[in-house]
C-alpha positions in Angstrom: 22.0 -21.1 -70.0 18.5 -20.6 -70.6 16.3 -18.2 -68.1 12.8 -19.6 -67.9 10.3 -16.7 -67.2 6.8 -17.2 -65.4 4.0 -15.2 -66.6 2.0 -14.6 -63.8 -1.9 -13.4 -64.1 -4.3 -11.5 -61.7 -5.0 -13.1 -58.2 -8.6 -12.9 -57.2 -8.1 -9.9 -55.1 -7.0 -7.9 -57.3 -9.7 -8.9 -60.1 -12.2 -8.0 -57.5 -10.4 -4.7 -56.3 -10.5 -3.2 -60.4 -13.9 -4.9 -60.7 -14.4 -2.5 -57.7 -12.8 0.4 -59.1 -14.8 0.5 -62.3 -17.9 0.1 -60.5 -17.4 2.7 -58.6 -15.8 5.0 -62.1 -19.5 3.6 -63.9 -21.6 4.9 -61.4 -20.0 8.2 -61.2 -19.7 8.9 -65.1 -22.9 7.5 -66.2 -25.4 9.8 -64.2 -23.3 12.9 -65.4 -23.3 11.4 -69.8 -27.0 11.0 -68.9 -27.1 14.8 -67.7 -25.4 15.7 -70.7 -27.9 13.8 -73.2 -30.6 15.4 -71.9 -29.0 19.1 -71.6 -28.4 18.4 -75.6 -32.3 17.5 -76.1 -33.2 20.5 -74.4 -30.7 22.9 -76.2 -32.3 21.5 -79.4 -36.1 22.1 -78.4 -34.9 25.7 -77.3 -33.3 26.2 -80.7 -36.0 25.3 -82.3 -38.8 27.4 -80.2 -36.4 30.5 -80.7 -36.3 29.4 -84.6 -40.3 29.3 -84.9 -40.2 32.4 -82.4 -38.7 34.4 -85.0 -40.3 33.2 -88.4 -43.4 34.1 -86.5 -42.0 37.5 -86.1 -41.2 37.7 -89.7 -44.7 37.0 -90.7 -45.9 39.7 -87.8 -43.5 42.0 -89.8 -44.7 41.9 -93.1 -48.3 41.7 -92.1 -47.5 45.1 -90.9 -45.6 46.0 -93.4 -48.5 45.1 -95.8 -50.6 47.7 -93.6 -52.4 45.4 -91.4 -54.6 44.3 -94.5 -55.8 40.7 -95.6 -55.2 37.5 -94.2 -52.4 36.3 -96.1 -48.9 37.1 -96.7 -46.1 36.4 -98.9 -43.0 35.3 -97.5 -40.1 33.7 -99.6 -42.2 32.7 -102.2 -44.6 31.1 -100.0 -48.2 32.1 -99.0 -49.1 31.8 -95.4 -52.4 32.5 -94.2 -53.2 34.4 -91.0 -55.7 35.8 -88.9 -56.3 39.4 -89.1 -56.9 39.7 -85.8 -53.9 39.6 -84.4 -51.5 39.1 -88.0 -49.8 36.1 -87.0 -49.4 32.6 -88.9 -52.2 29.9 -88.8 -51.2 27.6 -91.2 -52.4 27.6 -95.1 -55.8 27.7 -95.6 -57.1 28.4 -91.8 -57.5 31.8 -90.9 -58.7 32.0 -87.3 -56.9 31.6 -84.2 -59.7 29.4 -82.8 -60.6 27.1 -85.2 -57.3 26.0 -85.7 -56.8 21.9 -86.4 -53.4 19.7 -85.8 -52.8 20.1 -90.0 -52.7 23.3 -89.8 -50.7 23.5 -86.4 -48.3 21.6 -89.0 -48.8 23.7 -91.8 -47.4 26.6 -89.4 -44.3 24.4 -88.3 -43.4 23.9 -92.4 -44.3 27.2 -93.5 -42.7 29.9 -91.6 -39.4 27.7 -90.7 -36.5 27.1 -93.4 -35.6 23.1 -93.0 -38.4 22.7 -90.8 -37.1 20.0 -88.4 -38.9 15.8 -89.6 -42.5 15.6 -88.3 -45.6 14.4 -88.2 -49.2 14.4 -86.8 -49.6 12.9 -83.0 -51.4 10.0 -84.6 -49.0 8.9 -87.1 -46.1 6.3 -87.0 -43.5 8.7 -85.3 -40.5 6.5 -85.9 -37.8 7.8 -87.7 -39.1 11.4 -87.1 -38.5 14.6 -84.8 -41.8 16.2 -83.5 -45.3 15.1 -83.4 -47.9 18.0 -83.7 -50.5 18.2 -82.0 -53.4 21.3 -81.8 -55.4 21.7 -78.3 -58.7 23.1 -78.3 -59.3 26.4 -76.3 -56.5 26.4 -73.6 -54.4 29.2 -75.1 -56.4 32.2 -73.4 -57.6 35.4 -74.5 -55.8 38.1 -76.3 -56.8 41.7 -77.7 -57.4 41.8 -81.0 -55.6 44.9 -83.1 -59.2 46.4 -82.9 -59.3 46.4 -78.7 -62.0 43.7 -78.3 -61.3 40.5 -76.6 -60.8 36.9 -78.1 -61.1 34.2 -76.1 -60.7 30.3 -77.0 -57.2 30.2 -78.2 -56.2 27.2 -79.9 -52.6 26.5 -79.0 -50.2 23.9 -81.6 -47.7 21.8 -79.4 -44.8 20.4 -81.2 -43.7 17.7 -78.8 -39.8 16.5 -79.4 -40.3 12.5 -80.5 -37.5 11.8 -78.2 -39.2 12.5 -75.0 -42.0 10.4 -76.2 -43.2 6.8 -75.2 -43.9 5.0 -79.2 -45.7 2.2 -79.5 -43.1 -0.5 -81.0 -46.0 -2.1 -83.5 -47.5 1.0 -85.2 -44.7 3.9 -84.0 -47.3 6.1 -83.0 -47.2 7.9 -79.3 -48.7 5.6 -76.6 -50.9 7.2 -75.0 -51.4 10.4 -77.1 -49.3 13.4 -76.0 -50.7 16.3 -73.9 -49.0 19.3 -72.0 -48.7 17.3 -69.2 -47.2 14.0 -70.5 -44.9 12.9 -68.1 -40.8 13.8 -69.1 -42.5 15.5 -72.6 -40.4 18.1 -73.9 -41.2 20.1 -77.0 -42.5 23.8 -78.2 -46.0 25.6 -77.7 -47.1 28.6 -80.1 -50.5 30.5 -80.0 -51.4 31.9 -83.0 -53.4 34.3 -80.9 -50.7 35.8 -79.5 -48.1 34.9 -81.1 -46.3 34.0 -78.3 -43.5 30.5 -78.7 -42.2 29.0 -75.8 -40.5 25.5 -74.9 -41.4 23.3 -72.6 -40.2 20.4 -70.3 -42.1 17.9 -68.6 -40.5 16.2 -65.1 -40.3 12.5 -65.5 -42.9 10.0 -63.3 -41.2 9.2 -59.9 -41.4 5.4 -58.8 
């Protein structure tokens, strides 16, 4: 005798109840694997402010090891201007803390880190890159030099994380141009005046 067998698929309930079920799975996993991409970007900014944080302290070093003399100083092979002022990095050719310019904000990045992460100036195609630099004019305070007098007008470099960035899709270029405040910006600051590094993160705009 032959046994006929009946395959038998899903009744509509039970379509809708997994449907259900993996609604309900989506909108619990997905907020936290969004939590985790962004904990990753900011572990990577923070690596590399404590990266720059330190080359910057190597330059210090030498500087002082040098005896506080020039505006220069060799390190691995490279020559890295500074202002002897305060002894720290200011790119290659600049050597004052307030006339600093978004080249040599970049010159700094390039410099003074080993595999200095992809980037370019803030109005360049960005695409395919991992900061944009950027140099503000004057915001970065006032600092004693080694001498005791005052300096004011900072320049500060900000080296904002393309990721956190809003591109334009025709020219790849950040749209509008990227500030401290740029909404959900994340990235690194350094003041060559004080030689101070520190990361920052921007909250996202609220609806």
């Amino acid at each position: 005798m032959k046994t006929q067998r009946y395959h038998h698929g899903f009744s509509l309930i039970e379509l809708v109840i997994v449907i259900v079920i993996l609604g309900l799975l989506a909108a619990t996993a997905i907020p936290r694997f969004l939590n985790v991409t962004d904990d990753a970007k900011d572990a990577s900014v923070d690596g590399v402010a404590g990266g720059l944080s330190a080359a910057v302290s190597f330059v210090r070093s030498q500087w002082e090891v040098d005896g506080r003399t020039g505006n220069s100083v060799m390190l691995d092979g490279t020559t890295i201007s500074l202002d002897p002022r305060f002894g720290y990095p200011t790119g290659m050719s600049v050597k004052d803390a307030t006339a600093m310019t978004d080249a040599s904000c970049q010159q700094v990045f390039n410099t003074v880190l080993q595999s200095a992460p992809r980037n370019v100036l803030y109005t360049d195609d960005a695409r395919h890159q991992q900061y944009t630099v950027t140099m503000i004019d004057g915001v970065g305070g006032s600092s004693n030099s080694i001498n005791g007098l005052p300096v004011s007008g900072l320049d500060l470099c900000v080296y904002h994380q393309v990721a956190s960035l809003v591109l334009d899709p025709t020219t790849g270029v950040p749209t509008p141009a990227p500030n401290l405040s740029s909404p959900g910006a994340r990235g690194v600051i350094y003041n060559p005046g004080t030689g101070k590094v520190l990361s920052f993160t921007q909250p996202p705009v609220t609806p």
